[in-house]
LUMVEXTI-284955 format. One record per atom (N, C-alpha, C, CB): residue in one letter; z, x negated, y negated; residue number from 0; atom name. Coordinates in steps of 0.05 Angstrom, whole numbers, plus 32768, in hexadecimal, padded with zeros to 4 digits. Glycine has a CB too. Layout:
<rs>
<code:A; z:Z; x:X; y:Y; pos:NUM; site:CA>
...
</rs>
This chain:
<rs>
<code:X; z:7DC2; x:80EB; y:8147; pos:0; site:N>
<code:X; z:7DD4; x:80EE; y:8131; pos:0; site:CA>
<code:X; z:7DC6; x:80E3; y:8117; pos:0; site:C>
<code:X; z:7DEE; x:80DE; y:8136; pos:0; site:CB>
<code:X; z:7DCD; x:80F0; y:80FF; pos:1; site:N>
<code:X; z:7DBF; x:80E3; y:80E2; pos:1; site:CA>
<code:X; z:7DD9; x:80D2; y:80DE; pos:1; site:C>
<code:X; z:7DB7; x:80FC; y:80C5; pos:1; site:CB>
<code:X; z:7DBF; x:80C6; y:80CA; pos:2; site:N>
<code:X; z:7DD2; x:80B0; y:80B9; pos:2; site:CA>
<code:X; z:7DE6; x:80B7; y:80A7; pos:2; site:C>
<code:X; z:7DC4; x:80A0; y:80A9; pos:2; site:CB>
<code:X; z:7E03; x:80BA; y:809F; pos:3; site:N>
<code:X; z:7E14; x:80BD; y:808B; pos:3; site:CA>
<code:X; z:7E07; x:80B2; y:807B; pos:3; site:C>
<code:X; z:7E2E; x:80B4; y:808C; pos:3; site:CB>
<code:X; z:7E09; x:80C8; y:8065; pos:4; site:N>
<code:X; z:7E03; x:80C4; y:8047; pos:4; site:CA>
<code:X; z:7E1B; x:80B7; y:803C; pos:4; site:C>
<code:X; z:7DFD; x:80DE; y:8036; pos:4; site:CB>
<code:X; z:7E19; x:80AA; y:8027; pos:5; site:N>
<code:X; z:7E33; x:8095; y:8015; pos:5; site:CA>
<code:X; z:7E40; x:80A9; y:7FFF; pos:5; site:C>
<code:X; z:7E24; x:8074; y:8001; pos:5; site:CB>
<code:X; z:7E57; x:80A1; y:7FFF; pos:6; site:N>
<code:X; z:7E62; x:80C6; y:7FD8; pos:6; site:CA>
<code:X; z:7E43; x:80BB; y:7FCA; pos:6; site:C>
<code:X; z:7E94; x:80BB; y:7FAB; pos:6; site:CB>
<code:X; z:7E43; x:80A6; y:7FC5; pos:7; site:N>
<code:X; z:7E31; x:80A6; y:7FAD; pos:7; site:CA>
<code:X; z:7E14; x:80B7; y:7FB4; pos:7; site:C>
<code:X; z:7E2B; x:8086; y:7FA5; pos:7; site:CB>
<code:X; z:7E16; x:80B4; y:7FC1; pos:8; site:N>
<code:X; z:7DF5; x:80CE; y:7FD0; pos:8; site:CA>
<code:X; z:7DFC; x:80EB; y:7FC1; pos:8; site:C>
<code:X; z:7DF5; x:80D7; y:8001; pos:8; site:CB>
<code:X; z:7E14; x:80EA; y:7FD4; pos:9; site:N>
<code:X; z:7E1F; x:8100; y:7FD3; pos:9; site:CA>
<code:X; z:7E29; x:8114; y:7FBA; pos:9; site:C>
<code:X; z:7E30; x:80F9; y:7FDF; pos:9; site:CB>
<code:X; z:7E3E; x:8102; y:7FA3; pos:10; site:N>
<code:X; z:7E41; x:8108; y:7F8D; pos:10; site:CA>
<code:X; z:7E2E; x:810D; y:7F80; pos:10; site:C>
<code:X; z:7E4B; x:80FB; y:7F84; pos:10; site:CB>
<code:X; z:7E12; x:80FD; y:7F7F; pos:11; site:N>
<code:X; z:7E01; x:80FD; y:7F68; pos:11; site:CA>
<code:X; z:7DED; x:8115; y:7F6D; pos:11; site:C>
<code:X; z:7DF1; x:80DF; y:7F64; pos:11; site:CB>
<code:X; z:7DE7; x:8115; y:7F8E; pos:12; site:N>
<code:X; z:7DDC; x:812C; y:7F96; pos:12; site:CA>
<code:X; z:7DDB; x:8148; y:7F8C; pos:12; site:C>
<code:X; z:7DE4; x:812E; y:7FA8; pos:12; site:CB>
<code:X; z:7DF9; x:8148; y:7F95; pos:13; site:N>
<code:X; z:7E03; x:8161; y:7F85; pos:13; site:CA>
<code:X; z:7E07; x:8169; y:7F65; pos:13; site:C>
<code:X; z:7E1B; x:8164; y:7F8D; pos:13; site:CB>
<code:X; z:7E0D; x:814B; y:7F5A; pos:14; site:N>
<code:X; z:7E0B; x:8157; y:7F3A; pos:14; site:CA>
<code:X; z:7DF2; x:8158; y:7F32; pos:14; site:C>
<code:X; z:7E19; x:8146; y:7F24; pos:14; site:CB>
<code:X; z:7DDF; x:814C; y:7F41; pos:15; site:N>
<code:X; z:7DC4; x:8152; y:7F39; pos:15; site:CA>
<code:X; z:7DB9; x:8171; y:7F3E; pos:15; site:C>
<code:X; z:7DB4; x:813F; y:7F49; pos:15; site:CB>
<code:X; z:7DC4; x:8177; y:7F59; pos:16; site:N>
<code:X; z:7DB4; x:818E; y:7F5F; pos:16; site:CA>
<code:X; z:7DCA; x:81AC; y:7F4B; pos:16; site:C>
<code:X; z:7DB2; x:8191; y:7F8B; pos:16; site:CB>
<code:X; z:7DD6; x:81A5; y:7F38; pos:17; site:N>
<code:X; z:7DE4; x:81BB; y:7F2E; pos:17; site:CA>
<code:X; z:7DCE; x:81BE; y:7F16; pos:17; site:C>
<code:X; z:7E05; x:81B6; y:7F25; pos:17; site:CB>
<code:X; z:7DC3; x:81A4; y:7F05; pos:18; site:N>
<code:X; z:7DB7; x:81A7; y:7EF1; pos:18; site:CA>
<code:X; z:7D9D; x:81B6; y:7EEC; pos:18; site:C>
<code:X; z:7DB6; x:8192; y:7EEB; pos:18; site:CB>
<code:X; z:7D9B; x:81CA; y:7F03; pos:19; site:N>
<code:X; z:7D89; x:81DF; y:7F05; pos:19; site:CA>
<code:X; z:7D69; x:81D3; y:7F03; pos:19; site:C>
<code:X; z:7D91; x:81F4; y:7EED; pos:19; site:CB>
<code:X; z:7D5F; x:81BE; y:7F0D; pos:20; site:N>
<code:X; z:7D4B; x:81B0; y:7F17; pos:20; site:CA>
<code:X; z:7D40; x:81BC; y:7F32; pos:20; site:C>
<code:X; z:7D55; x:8196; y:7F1A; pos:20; site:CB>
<code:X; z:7D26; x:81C2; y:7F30; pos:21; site:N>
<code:X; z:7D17; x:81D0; y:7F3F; pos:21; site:CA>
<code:X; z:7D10; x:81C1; y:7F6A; pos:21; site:C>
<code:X; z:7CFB; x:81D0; y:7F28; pos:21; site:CB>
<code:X; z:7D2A; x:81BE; y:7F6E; pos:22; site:N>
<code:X; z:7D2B; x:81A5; y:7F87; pos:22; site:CA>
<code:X; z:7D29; x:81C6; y:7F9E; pos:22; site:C>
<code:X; z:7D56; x:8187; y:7F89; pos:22; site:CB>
<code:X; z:7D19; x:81AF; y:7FB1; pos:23; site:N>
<code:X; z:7D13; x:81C9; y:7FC4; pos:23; site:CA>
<code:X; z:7D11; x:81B6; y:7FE0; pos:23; site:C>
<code:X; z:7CF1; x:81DE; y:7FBB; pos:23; site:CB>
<code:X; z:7D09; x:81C8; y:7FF7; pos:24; site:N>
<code:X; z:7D14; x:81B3; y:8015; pos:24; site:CA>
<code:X; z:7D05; x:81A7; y:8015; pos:24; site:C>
<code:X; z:7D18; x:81BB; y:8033; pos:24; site:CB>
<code:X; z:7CF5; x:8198; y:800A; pos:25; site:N>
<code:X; z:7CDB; x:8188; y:800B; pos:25; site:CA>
<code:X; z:7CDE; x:8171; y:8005; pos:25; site:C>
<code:X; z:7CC7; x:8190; y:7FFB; pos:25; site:CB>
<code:X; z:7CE7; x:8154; y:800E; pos:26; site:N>
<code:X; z:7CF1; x:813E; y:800B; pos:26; site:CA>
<code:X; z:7CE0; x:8133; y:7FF2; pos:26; site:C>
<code:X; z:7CF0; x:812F; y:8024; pos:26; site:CB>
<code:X; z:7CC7; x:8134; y:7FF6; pos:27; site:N>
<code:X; z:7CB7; x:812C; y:7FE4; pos:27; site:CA>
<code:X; z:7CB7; x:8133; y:7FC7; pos:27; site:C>
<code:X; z:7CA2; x:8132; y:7FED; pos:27; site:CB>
<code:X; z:7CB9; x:814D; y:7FC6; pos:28; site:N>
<code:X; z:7CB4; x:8152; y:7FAB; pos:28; site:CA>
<code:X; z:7CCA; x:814F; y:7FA0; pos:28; site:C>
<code:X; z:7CA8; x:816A; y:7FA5; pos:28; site:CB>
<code:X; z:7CE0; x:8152; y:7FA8; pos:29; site:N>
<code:X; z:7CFE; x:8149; y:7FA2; pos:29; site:CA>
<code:X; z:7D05; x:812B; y:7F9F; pos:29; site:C>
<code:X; z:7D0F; x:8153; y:7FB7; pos:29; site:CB>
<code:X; z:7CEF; x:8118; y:7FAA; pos:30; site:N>
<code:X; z:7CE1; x:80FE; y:7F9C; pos:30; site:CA>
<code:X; z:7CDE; x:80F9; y:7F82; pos:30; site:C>
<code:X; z:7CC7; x:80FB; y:7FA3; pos:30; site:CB>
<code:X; z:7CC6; x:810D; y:7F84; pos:31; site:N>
<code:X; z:7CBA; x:8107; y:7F68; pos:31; site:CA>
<code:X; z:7CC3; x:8115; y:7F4D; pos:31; site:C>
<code:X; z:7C9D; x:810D; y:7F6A; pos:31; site:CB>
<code:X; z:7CDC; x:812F; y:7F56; pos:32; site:N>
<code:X; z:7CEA; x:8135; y:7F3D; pos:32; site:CA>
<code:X; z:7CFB; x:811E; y:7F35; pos:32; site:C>
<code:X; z:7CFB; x:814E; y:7F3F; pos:32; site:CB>
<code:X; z:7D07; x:8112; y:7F52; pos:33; site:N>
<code:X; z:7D23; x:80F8; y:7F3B; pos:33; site:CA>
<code:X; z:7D0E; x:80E6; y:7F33; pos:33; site:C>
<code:X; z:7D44; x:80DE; y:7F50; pos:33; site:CB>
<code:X; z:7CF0; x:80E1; y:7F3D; pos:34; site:N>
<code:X; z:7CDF; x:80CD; y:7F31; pos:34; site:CA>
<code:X; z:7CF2; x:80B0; y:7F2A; pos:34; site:C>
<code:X; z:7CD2; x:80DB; y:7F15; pos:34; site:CB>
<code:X; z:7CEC; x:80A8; y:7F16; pos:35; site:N>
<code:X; z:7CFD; x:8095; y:7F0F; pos:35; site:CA>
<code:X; z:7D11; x:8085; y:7EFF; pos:35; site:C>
<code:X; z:7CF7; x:8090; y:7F12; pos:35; site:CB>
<code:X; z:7D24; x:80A1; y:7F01; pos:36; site:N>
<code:X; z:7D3E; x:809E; y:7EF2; pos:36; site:CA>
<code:X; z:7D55; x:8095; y:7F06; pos:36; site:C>
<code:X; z:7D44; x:80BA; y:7EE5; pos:36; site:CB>
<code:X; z:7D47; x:8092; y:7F1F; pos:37; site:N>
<code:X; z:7D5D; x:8083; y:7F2E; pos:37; site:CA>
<code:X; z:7D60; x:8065; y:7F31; pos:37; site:C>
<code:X; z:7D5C; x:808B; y:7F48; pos:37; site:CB>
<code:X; z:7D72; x:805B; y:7F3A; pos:38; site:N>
<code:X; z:7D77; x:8037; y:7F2D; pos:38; site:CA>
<code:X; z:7D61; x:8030; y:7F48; pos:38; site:C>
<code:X; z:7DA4; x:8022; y:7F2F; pos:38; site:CB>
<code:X; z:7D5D; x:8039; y:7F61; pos:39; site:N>
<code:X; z:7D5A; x:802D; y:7F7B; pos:39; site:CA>
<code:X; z:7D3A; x:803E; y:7F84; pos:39; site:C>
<code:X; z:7D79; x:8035; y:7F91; pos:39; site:CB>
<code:X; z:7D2E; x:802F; y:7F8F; pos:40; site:N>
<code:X; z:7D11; x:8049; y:7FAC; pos:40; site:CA>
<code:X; z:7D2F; x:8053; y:7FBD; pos:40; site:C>
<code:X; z:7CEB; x:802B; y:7FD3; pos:40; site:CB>
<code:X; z:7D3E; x:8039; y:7FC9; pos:41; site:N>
<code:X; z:7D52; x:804A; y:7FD9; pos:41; site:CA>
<code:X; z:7D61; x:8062; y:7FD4; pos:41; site:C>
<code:X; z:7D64; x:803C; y:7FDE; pos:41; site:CB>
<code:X; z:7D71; x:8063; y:7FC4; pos:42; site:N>
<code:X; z:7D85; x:8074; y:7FB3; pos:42; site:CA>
<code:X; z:7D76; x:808E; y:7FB1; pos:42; site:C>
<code:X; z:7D8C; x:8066; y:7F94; pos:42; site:CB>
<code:X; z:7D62; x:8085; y:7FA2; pos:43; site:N>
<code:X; z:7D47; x:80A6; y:7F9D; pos:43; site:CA>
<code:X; z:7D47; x:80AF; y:7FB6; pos:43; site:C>
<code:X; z:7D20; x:80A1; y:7F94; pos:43; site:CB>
<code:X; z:7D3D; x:80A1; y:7FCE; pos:44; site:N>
<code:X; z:7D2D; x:80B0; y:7FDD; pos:44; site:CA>
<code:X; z:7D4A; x:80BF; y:7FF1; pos:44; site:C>
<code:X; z:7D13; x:809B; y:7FEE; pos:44; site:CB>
<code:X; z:7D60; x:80AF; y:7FF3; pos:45; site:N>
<code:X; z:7D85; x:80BB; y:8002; pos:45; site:CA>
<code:X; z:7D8C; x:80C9; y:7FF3; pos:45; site:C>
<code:X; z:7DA2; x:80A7; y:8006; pos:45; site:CB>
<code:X; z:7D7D; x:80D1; y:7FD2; pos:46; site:N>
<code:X; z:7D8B; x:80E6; y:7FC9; pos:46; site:CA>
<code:X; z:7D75; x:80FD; y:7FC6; pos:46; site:C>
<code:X; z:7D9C; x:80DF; y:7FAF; pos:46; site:CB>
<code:X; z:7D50; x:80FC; y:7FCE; pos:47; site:N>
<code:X; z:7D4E; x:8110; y:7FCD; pos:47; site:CA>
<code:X; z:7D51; x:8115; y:7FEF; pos:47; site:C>
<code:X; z:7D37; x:8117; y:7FBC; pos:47; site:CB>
<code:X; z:7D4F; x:8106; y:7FFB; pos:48; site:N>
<code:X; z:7D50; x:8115; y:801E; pos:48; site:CA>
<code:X; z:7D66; x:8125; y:801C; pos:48; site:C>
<code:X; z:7D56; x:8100; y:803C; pos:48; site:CB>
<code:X; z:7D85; x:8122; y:8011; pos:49; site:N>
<code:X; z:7D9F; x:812E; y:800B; pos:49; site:CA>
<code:X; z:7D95; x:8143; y:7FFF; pos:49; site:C>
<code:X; z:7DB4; x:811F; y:7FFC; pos:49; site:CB>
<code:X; z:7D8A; x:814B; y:7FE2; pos:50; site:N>
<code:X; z:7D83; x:8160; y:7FD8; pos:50; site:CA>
<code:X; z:7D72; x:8172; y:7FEA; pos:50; site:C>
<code:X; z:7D78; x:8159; y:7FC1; pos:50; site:CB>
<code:X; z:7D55; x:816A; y:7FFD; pos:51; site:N>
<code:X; z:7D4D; x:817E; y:8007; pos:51; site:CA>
<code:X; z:7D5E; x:8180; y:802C; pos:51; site:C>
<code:X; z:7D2B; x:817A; y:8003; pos:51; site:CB>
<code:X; z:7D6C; x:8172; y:8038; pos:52; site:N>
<code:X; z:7D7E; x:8183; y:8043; pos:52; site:CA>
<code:X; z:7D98; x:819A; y:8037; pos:52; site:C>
<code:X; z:7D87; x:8174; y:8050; pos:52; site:CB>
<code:X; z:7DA2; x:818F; y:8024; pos:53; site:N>
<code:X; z:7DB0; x:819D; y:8015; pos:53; site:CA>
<code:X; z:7DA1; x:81BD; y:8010; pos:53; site:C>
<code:X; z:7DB4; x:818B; y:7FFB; pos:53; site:CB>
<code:X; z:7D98; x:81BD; y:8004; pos:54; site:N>
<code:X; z:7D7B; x:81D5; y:8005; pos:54; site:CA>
<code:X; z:7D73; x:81DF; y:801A; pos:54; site:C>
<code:X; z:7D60; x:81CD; y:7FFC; pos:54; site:CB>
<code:X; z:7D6B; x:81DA; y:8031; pos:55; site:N>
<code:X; z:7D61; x:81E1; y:8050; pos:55; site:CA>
<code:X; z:7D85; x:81F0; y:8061; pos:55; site:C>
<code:X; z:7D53; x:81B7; y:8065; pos:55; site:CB>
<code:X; z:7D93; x:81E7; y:8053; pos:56; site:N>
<code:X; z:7DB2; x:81F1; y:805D; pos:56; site:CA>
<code:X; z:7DBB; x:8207; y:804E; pos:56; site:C>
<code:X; z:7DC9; x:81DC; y:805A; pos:56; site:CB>
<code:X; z:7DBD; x:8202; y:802C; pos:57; site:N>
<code:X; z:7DBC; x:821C; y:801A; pos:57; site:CA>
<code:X; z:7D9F; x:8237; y:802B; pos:57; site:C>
<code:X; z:7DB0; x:820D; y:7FF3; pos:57; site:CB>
<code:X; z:7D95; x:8232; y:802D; pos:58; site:N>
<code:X; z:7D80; x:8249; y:803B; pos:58; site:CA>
<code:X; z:7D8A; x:8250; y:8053; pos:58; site:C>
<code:X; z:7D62; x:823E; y:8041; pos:58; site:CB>
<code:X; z:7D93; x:8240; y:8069; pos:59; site:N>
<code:X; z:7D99; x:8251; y:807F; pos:59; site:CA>
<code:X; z:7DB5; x:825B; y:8077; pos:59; site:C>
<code:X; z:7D97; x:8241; y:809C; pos:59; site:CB>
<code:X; z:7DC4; x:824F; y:8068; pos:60; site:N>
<code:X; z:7DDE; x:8262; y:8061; pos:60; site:CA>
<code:X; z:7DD8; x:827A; y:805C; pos:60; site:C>
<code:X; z:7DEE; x:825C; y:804A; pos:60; site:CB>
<code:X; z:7DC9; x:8282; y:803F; pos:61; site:N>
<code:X; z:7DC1; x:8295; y:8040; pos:61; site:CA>
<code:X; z:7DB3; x:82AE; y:804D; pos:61; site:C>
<code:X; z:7DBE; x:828E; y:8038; pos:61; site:CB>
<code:X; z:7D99; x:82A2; y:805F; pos:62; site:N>
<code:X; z:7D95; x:82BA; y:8070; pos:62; site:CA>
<code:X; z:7DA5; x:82BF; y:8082; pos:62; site:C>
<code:X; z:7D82; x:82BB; y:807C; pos:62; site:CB>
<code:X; z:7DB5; x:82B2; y:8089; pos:63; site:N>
<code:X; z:7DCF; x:82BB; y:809D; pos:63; site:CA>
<code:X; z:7DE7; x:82CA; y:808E; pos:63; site:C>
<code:X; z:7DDE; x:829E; y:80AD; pos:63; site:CB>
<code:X; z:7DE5; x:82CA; y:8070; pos:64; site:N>
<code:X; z:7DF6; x:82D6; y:8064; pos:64; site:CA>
<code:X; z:7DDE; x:82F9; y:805F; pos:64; site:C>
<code:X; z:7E02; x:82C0; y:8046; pos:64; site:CB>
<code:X; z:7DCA; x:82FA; y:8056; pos:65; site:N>
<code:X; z:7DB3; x:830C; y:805E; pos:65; site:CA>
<code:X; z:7DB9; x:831F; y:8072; pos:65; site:C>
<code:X; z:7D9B; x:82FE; y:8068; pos:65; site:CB>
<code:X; z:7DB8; x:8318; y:808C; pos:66; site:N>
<code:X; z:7DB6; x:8316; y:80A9; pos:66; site:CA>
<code:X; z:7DCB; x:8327; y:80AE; pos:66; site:C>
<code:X; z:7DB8; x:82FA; y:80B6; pos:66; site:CB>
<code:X; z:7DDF; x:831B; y:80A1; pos:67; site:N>
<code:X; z:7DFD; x:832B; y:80A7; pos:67; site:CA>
<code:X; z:7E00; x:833C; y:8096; pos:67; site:C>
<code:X; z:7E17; x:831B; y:80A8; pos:67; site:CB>
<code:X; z:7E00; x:8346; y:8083; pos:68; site:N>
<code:X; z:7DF2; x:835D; y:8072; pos:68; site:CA>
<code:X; z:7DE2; x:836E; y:807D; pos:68; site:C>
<code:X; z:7DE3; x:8355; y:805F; pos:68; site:CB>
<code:X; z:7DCD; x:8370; y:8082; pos:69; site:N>
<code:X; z:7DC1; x:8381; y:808E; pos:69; site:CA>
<code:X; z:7DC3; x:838C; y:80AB; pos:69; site:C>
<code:X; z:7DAE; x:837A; y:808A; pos:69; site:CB>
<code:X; z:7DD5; x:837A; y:80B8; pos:70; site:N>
<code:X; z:7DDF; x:8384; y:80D7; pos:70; site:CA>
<code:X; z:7DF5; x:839F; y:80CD; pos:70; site:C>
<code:X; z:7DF5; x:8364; y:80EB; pos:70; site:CB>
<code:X; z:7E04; x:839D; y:80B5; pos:71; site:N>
<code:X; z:7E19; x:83B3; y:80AE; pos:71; site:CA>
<code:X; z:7E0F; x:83C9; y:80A5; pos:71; site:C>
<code:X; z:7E2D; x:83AD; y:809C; pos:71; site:CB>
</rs>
């Protein structure tokens, strides 16, 4: 089982990932975009692991939305 993320992961996650910032499933580089505008190393690193699962889940939604399209 993973660890529950806290709202605050969660909230900021998401208002971050609307502001059209180039975050992709790659934990790392999703590091070094919040760089260091976050208050915490902790905080940064629970909110980019959140952003690139967030991303790794938007993708399989999609090819399964693909997938089912092209079966019709």
């Amino acid at each position: 089982m993973g660890k529950i993320k806290t709202r605050l992961i969660k909230r900021t996650g998401r208002s971050i990932n609307t502001k059209e910032l180039p975050f992709s499933e790659d934990f790392n580089s999703n590091k070094k975009i919040l760089g260091k505008d976050m208050p915490s190393k902790k905080v940064r690193n629970q909110i980019a692991g959140f952003l690139a699962r967030t991303k790794r889940q938007e993708k399989v939604e999609k090819e399964k939305l693909e997938k089912g399209l092209k079966k019709e």
